[in-house]
N, C-alpha and C positions, 0 to 999 in steps of 0.2 A: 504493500500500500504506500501511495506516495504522499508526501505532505498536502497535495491537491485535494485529496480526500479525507487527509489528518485533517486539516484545521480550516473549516469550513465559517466559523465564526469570526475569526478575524477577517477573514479575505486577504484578497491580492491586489496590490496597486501598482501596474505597469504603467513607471514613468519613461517618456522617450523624451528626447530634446530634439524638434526636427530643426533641418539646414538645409534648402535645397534640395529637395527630397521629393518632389512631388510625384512622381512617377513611381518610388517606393512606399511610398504611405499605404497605399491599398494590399498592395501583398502583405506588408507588414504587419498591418492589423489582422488580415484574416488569417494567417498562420499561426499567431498570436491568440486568436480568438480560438481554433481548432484545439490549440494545446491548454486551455486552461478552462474550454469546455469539457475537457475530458472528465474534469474533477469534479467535487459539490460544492467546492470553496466557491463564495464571491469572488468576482473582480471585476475591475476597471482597467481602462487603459488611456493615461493621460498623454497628450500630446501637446507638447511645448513648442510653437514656432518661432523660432530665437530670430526674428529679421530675417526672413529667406526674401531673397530677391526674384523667387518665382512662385509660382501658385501654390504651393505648399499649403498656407492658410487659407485657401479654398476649397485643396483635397482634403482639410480635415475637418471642414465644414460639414462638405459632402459627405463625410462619413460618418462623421457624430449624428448627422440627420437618421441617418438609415441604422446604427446601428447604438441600440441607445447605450450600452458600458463603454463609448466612447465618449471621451471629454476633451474639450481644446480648450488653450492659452494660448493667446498670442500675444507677444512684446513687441513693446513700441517701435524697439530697435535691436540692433544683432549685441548680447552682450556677452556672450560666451557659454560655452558647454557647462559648465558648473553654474553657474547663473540661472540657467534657463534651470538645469538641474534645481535648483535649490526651489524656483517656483514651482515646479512641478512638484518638489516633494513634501511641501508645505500644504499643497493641495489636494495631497492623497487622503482617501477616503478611510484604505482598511490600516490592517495592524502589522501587516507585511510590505513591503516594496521591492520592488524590481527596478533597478535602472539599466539601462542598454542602448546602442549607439539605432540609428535611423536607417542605418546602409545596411540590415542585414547579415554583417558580418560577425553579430553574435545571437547564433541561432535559437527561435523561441521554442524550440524542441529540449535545448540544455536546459529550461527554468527549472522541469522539477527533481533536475541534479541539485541544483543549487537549492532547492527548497530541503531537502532531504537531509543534504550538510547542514543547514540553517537549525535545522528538526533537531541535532545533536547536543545542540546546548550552544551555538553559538549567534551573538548578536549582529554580526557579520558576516558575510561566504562572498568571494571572490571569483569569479572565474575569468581564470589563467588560460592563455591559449596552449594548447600543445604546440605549437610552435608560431612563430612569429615571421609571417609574407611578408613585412615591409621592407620598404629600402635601406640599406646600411646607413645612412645618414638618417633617417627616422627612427631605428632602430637604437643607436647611437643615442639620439635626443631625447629618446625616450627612457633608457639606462641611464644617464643622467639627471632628467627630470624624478626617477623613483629614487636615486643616491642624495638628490635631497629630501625628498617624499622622509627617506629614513631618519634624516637627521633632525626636521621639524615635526615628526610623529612619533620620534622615539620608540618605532617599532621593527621588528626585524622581519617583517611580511610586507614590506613596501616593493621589494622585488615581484611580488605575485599579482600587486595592485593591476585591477581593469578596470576600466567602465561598464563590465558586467558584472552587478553585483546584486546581494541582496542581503536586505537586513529590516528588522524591526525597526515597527514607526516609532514606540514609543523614544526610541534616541535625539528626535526631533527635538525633546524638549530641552535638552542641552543646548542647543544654539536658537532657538525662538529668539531671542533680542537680537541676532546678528544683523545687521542692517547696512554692513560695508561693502562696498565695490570688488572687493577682492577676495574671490570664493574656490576655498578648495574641498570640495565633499569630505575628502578620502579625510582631511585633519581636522574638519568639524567633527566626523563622527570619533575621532580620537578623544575629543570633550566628552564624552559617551561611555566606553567601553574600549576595555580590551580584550575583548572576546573575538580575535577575528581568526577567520579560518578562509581556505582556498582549496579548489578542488580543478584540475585541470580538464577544458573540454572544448572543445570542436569551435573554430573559426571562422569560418568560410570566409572567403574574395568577397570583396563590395559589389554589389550588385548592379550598379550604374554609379556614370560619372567617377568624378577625385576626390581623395577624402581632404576635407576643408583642414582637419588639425593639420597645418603644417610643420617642419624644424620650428619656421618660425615663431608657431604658436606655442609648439612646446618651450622653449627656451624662453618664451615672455613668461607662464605657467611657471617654469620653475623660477623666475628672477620674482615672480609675485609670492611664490609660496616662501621662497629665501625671506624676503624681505617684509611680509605681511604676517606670516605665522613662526619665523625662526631668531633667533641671534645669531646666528652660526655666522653669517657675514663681518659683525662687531667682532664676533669670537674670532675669526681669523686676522681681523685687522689690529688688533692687540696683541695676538702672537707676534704679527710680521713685527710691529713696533717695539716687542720687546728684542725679537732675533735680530731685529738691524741696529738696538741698542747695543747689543750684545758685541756687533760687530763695530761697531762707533766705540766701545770701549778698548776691543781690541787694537783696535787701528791708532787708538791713542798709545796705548803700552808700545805699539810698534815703533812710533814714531820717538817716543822717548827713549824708549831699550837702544834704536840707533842713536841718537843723541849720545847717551850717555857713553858706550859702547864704543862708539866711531870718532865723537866728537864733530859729527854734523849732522844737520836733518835732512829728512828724504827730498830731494830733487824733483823739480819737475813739476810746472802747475797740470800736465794733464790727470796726474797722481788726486791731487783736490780737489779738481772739478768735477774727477769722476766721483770721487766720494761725494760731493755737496749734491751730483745730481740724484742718486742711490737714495739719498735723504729725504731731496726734496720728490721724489716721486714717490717714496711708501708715502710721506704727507699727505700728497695731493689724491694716494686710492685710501686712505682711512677717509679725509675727507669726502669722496665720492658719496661711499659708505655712508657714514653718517648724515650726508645729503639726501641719498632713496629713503633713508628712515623716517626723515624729516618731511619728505615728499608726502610719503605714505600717510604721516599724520594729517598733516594739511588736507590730504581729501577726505581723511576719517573724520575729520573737522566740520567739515564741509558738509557730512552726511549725505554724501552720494547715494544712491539706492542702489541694491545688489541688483534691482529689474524693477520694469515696470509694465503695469498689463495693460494693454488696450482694451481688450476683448475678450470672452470666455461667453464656449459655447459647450452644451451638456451640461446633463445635472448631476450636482453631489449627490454621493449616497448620502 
């Protein structure tokens, strides 16, 4: 028996974030629908249209009409995949959730794997591809993006981290007052628990079109999770400052040891200049440093909004 049939009380709430997607919206819901009719559990299936530039918010119009466990939000504007996330998952109905990307590349056949692990006793379940299609430089940006994941989560399961996950809603209420610009799911629910567990399963190719997260998204993603949810950047800028102390102390002993030693000092303004510039360059990246933080606050100041809704069509349970 699978969790579909275990826990029928709480339900399921399939959040998606769409992007340009129009063309997969339809398949998506209804493979979706097949695999979670199977069970006696409730559920819904939320669909977030984060600023798509093509009809997307029409196909999911279209579809909430005809199929009523479907629900849309639409935002004002594009604000990113955790963003949209977060409105979506604010807006779930049951005591379960599901999140997953739009392209089909994480298939709604694997949910009641992840249901099943969840069933174990854990608040989290992950699914892990068995392997990874993407490009070396995606691939790349991505093992970097979860190497800080690790360091601002203070978890040793950031390597396993997807956007196919599942967890209890009741976590939600850890971060209710968040209300800033810079949203990362994976270290909200860290405010939560750490019950998290991962279970490896099937990936498939995108279904149409390119996927939107690019390098570039990723390495914005991780410079926000760095610098909105970690120290670890201060943390290293204090090291550098003490190791180039360390080395400015040295370089004085040097200069005196020859003095003393030789009876004259070291020769040579290119010998100074490289030191002054060594100096004044850790200077100018601690400052950086301290600049993004300071950035950060100013729009936390500012009270940015993680999202905003234009529209929502379907009805709550």
């Amino acid at each position: 028996m699978t969790t579909l049939d275990a826990a029928p009380a709480s339900g399921i709430s399939i959040v998606v974030p769409v992007h340009n997607s129009e063309n997969i919206v339809p398949e998506l819901v209804d493979r979706l629908d097949k695999v979670l009719r199977r069970g006696s559990a409730s559920f819904e299936i939320v669909l977030v249209n984060d600023g798509s530039g093509d009809r997307s918010w029409q196909t999911i119009q279209q579809v909430a009409r005809s199929n009523p466990r479907v629900r849309g939000i639409d935002l004002t504007r594009n604000y990113g995949q955790h963003n949209a996330l977060l409105a979506g998952i604010r807006s779930a109905s049951y005591g379960v959730i599901v999140t997953m990307d739009d392209d089909l590349q994480h298939p709604p056949e694997e949910i009641p794997r992840l249901l099943d692990k969840l069933a174990e006793g854990y608040d989290v379940v992950y699914g892990t591809p068995f392997e990874r299609s993407h490009s070396l430089w995606r691939n790349m940006a991505s093992r970097v993006t979860k190497a800080v994941l690790r360091n601002s989560m203070g978890a040793k399961f950031a390597p396993h981290i997807s956007a196919f996950r599942v967890f209890r809603a009741s976590l939600r209420d850890a971060f209710a007052g968040y209300q800033h610009s810079f949203v990362s799911i994976d270290v909200l629910l860290t405010w939560a628990t750490a019950r998290f567990g991962a279970i490896p399963v099937q990936h498939d190719p995108r279904e149409q079109g390119a996927s939107q997260y690019t390098i570039r998204a990723l390495v914005t993603h991780a410079l926000n999770v760095m610098t909105g949810f970690s120290a670890l950047p201060l943390q290293l800028a204090s090291l550098m400052g003490f190791a180039f102390s360390l080395f400015g102390l040295a370089v004085l002993v040097y200069v005196v040891g020859r003095y003393m030693i030789l009876g004259h000092s070291v020769p040579g303004f290119p010998f100074l200049a490289s030191v002054i510039a060594i100096f004044s360059g850790v200077q100018l990246f601690a400052l950086g440093i301290i600049g993004e933080y300071l950035a950060r606050m100013h729009f936390r100041l500012m009270q940015r909004p993680a999202y905003t809704v234009r529209e929502q069509i379907g009805h709550s349970q």
